[in-house]
N, C-alpha and C positions, 0 to 999 in steps of 0.2 A: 402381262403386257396388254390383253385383251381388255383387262377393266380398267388400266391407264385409259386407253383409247376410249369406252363405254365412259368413264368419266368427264371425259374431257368433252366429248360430243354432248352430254348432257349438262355442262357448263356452259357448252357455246348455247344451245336449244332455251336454256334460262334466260340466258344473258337478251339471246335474242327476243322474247318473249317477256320479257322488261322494258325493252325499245320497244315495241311495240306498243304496245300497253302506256308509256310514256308519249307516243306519238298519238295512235287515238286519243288520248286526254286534249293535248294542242289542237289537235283538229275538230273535238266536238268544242272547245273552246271559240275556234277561229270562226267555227257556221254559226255558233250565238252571236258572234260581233260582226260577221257578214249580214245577218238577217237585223240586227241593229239597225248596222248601217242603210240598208236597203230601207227601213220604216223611215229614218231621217231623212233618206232623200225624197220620199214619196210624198211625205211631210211638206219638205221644200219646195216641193213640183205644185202641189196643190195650194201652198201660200202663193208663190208666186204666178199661179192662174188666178188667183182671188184677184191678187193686185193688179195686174193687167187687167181683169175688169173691170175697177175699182176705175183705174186711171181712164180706161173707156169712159166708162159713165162719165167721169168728173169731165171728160175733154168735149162731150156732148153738149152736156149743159154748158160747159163754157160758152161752146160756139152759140146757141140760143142766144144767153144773154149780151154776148157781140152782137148778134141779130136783130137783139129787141134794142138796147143802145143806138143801133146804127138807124132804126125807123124812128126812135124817139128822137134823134138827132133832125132826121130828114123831117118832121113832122114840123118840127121849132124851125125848122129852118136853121139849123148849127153847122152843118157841114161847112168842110172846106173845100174849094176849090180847087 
C-alpha cells in the first residue's frame, strides 16, 4: 500500500513539474513579446515627436511667409479694406 501511495505522489510531483516547465516556456515566451512590444511603442513615441516638430517647423514658416505676403501686399498697395 505504502508504494501505491510513494507512486502516486510521485506521479502527481511529475505531472506537476511538466506544468511547470510548460508554464515558464509561456512566460519567457510572453517577456520576449512584452519587451517587443515596448521597443514599438518607443519607436512610436519618438516618430511621433519627430512629427510634431516637423509640423512646428512647417507651421512657423508658414506664418513668415503669411508675414512676408501680407508686407508685400501692403507695400503694392493690394490690401483690402
Amino acid at each position: 500500500m505504502s508504494d501505491n501511495v510513494d507512486n502516486i505522489i510521485i506521479e502527481h510531483l511529475r505531472a506537476i513539474r511538466g506544468d511547470i516547465a510548460g508554464l515558464s516556456t509561456k512566460i519567457d515566451t510572453l517577456v520576449l513579446r512584452v519587451h517587443s512590444l515596448e521597443d514599438h511603442v518607443s519607436t512610436m513615441r519618438k516618430d511621433l515627436a519627430n512629427l510634431h516638430g516637423d509640423i512646428m517647423l512647417t507651421h512657423g514658416r508658414l506664418d513668415q511667409i503669411n508675414e512676408r505676403v501680407e508686407h508685400i501686399e501692403k507695400r503694392l498697395d493690394l490690401t483690402h479694406a
